[in-house]
Backbone as numpy.savetxt, mean C-alpha at the origin, in Angstrom:
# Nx Ny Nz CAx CAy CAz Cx Cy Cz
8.83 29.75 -15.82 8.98 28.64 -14.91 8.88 27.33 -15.67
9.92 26.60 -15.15 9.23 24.70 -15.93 9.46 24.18 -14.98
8.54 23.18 -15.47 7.56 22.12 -14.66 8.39 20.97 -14.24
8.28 20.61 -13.33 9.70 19.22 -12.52 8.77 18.19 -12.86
9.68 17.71 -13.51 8.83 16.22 -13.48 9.20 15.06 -12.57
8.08 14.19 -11.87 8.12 13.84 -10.78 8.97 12.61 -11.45
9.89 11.66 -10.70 10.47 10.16 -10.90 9.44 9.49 -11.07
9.60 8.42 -11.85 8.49 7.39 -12.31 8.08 6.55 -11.09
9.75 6.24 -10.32 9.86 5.43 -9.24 9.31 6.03 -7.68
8.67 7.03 -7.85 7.89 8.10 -6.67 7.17 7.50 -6.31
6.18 7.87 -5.37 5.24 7.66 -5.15 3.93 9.02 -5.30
4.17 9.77 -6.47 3.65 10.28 -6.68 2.36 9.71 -7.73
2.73 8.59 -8.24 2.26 7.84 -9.50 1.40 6.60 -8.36
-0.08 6.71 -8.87 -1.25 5.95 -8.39 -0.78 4.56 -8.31
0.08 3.72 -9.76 0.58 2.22 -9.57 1.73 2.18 -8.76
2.34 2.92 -7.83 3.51 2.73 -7.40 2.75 3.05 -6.13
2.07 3.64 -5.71 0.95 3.25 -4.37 0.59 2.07 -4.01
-0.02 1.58 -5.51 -0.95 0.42 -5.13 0.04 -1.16 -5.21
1.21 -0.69 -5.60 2.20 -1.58 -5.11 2.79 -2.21 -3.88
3.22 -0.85 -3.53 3.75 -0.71 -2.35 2.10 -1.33 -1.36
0.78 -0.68 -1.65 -0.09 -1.17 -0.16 -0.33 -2.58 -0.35
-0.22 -3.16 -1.70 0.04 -4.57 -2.06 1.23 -5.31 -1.32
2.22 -5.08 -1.75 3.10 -6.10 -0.75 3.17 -5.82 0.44
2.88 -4.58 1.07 2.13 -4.16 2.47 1.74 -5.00 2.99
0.42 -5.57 2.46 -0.51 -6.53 2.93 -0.42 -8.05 2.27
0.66 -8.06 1.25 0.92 -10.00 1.35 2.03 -9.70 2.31
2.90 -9.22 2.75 3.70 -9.07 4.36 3.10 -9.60 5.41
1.98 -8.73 5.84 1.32 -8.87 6.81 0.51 -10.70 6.78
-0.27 -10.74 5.62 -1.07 -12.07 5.31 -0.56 -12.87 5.69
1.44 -13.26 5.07 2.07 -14.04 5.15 2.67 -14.27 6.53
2.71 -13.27 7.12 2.95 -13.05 8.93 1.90 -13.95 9.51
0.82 -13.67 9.05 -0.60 -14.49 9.77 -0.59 -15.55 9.11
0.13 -15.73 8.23 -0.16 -17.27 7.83 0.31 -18.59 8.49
1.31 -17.93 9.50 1.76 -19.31 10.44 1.17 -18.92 11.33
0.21 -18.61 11.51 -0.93 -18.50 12.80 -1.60 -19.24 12.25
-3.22 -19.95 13.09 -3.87 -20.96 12.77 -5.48 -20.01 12.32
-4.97 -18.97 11.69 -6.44 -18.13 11.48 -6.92 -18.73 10.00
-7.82 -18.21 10.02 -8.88 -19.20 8.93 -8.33 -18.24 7.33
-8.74 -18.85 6.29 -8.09 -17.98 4.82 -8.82 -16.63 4.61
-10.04 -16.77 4.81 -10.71 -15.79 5.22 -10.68 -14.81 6.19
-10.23 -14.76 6.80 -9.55 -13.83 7.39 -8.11 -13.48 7.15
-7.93 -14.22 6.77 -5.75 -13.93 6.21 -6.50 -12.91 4.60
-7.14 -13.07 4.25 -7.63 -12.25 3.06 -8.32 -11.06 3.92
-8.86 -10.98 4.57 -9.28 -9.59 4.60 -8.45 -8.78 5.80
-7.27 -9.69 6.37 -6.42 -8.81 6.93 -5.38 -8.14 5.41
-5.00 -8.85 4.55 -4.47 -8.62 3.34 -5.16 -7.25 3.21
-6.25 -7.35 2.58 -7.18 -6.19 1.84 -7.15 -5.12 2.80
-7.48 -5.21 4.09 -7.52 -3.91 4.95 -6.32 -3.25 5.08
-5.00 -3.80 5.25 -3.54 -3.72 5.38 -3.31 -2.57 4.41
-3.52 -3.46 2.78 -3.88 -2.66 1.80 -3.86 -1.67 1.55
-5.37 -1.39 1.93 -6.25 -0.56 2.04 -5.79 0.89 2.88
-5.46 0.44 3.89 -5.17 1.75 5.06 -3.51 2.04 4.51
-2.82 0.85 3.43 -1.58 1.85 3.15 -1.68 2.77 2.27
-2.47 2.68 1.02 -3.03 3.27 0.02 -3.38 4.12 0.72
-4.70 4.28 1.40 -5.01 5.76 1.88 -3.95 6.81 2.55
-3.28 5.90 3.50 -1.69 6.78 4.28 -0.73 6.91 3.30
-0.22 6.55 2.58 0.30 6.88 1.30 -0.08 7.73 1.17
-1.36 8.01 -0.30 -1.60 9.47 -0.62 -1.97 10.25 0.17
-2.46 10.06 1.32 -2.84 11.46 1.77 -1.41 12.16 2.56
-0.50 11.10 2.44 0.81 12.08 3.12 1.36 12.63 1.87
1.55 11.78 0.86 1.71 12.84 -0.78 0.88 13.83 -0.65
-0.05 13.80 -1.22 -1.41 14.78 -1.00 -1.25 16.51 0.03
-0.48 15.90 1.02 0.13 17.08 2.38 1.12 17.73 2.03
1.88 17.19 1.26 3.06 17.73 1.03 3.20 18.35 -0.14
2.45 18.55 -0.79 2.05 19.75 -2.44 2.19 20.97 -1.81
């Protein structure tokens, strides 16, 4: 048997996660940014956005092995 090697451009690869939950969440930030919410909160809607794409990301990779 040989081994498939996954595309660089996958999302099998940890920096191509944390890309994608990155502009995820400057999307979202920048959505809230013509709202009158405070920076502090436009940052931790950023980070959570993030955050919950990173986790939904891999764990749907993760399902599909």
């Amino acid at each position: 048997m040989t081994q498939q090697h996954e595309s660089r451009w996958s999302l099998a690869h940890t920096g191509n996660r944390v890309l994608l939950a990155v502009a995820a969440g400057v999307l979202i930030a920048c959505l809230c940014g013509g709202s009158d919410l405070p920076v502090a909160v436009q940052i931790v809607i950023l980070l959570a956005v993030g955050g919950v794409t990173y986790a939904l990301v891999t764990l749907l990779h993760r399902s599909r092995r």
